[in-house]
N, C-alpha and C positions, 0 to 999 in steps of 0.2 A: 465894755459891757460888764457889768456887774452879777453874775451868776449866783450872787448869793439874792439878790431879788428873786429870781427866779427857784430859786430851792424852798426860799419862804412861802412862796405862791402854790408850790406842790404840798409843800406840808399842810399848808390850809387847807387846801380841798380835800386831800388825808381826812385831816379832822371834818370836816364836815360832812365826808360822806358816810365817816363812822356816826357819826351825831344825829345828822338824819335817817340812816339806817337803822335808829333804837325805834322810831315814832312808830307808833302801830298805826294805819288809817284804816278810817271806817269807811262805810259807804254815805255819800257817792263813791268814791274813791275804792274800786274795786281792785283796778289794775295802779301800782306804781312802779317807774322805771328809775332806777339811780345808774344813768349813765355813767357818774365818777366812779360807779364801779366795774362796769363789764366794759365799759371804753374805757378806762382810766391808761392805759400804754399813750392813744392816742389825745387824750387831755393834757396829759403831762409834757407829751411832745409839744403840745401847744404852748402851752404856760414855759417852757422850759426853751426855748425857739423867739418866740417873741413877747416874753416876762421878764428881760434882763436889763432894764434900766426904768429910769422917773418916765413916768408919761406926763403931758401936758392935758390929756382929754382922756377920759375913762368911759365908754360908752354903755353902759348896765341894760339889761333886758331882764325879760321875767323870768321865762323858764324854757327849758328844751322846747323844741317845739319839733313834731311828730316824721318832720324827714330832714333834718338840720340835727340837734349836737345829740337828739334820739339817735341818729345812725352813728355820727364821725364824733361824738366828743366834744364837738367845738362849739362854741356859742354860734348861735344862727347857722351853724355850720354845713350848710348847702354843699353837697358832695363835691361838685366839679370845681367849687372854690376851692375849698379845703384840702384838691388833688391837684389841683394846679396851680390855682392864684394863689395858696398858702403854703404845697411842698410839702404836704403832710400826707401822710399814711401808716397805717398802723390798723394789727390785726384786732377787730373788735369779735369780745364773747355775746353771751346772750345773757339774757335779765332770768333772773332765777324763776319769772312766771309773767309769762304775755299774754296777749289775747289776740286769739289769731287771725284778729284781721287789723291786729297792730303790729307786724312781726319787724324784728329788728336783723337791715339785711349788710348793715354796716357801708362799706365803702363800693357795695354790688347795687346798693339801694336804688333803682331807676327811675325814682321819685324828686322831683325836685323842690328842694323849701323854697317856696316865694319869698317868704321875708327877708331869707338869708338872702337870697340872690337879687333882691334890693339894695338888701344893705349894704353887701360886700361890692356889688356891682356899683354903687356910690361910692365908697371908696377907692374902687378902683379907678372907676372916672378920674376923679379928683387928683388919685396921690399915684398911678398908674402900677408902683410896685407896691407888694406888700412890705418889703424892708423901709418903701417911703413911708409908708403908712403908718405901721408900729412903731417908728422912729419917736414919735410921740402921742400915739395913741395905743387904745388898748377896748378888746369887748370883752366883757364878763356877762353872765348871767345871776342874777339876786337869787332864785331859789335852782336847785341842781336838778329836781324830781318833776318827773311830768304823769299823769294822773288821768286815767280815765275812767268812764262807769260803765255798768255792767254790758252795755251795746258799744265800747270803746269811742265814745264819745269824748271829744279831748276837755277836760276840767281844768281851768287855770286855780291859780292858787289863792286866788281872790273870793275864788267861788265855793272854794270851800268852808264847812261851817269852823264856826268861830273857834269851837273848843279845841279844834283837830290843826290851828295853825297857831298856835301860841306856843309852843316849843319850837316849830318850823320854822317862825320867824326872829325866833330868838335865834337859834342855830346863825342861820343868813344875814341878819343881822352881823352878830361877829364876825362873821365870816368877812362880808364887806368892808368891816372896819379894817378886818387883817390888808386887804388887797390895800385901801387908804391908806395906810399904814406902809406898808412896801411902795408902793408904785407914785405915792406922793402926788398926786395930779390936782390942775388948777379949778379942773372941772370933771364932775359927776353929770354927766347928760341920762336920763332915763329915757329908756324908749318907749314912748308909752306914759300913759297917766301913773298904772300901779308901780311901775319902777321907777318914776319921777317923785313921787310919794313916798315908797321907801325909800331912797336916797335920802329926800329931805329928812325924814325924820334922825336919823344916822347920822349926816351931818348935820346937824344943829347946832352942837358945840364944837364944830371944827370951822378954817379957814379954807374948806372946799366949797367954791361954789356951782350951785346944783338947778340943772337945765333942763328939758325937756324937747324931744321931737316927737315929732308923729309916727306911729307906730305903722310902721310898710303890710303890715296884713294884710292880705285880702280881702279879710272879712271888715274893713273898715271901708269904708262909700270913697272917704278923704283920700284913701294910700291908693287906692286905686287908678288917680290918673295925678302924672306927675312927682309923683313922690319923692323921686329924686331933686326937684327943683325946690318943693316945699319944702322937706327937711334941712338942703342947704339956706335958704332961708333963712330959718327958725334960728341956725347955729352961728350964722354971720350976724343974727339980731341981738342974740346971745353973749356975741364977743368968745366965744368958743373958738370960731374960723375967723 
């Protein structure tokens, strides 16, 4: 295991969470949460656990999502994964200003993220333990902040106006390059269109190449039935699996 990948991994997100903590947002964007910072014990566990060698597959998503690495830290990080399937825990603070019917309740959270608990529950099918799994994979997320407006209504970061994401993606940008940079992998899969997108643009001038699955939402028609089989699909078509 190589521990110094994994210390480069934490130092990124360091930088990044200072980076995006300068950006002021307007509205829509009433409410922003920078989990790297009031999770950040429980992130670093992550990164620092299973960040310690080359992956063969980098799985990117977009951004927290509202009971996944909002609560634990972790990309998609659906509680009862992240407490059992991944052996993580860790005590999480609170965000310096919520909205109180977004309240962050950490690893108590009784809320379960769908997505997360597709995806990881995909992987666990598949590779049954997590040591199988990180063995040569890896999930990150492209942006760290998650964003809502004044009825906490969750805002991805797509949806935000133009002016207010050109610093933000410059930030994550780099940032991604850092993880490319450490973790070496054959393939950049985005989950999702906008994180399939930003990969490619990132890698452009690199020898990553860069895939796409269907994004496990519920609020997609598609993730809805099957998801599990589609997205293995997509990634055996891929030559990823």
């Amino acid at each position: 295991m190589n521990r110094e990948s994994a210390a480069e991994l934490v130092r990124a997100a360091r930088a990044l969470s200072i980076a995006v903590g300068r950006i002021k947002f307007e509205a829509p964007a009433y409410y922003v949460y920078n989990p790297l910072e009031y999770a950040r014990l429980a992130h670093e566990l992550y990164l620092n656990k299973y960040g310690r060698n080359r992956k063969r597959v980098v799985f990117l998503g977009m951004n927290p999502g509202p009971y996944g690495m909002l609560q634990t830290g972790v990309p998609f990080g659906e509680v009862n994964f992240v407490r059992q399937w991944m052996d993580l825990h860790a005590r999480i603070l609170k965000p310096a200003r919520s909205h109180p019917k977004r309240p962050v309740e950490g690893f108590a959270c009784k809320r379960s993220e769908v997505s997360g608990r597709r995806l990881w529950g995909l992987f666990e099918g598949r590779f049954e333990s997590a040591a199988n799994f990180f063995r040569d994979h890896f999930v990150a997320n492209y942006c760290p902040l998650a964003f809502f407006d004044r009825d906490a209504r969750n805002l991805t970061p797509d949806k935000l106006p133009t002016g207010q994401t050109i610093e933000l993606f410059a930030a994550c940008d780099r940032h991604l390059r850092c993880i490319l940079e450490t973790l070496q992998p054959q393939w950049l899969v985005g989950i999702g269109g906008f994180a399939a997108e930003r990969a490619r643009l990132v890698c452009r001038e690199t020898s990553v190449s860069v895939g796409r699955i269907l994004h496990p939402s519920p609020a997609s028609p598609a993730a809805n039935r099957n998801w599990a089989e589609k997205a293995t699909a997509q990634l055996k078509t891929l030559g990823a699996w």
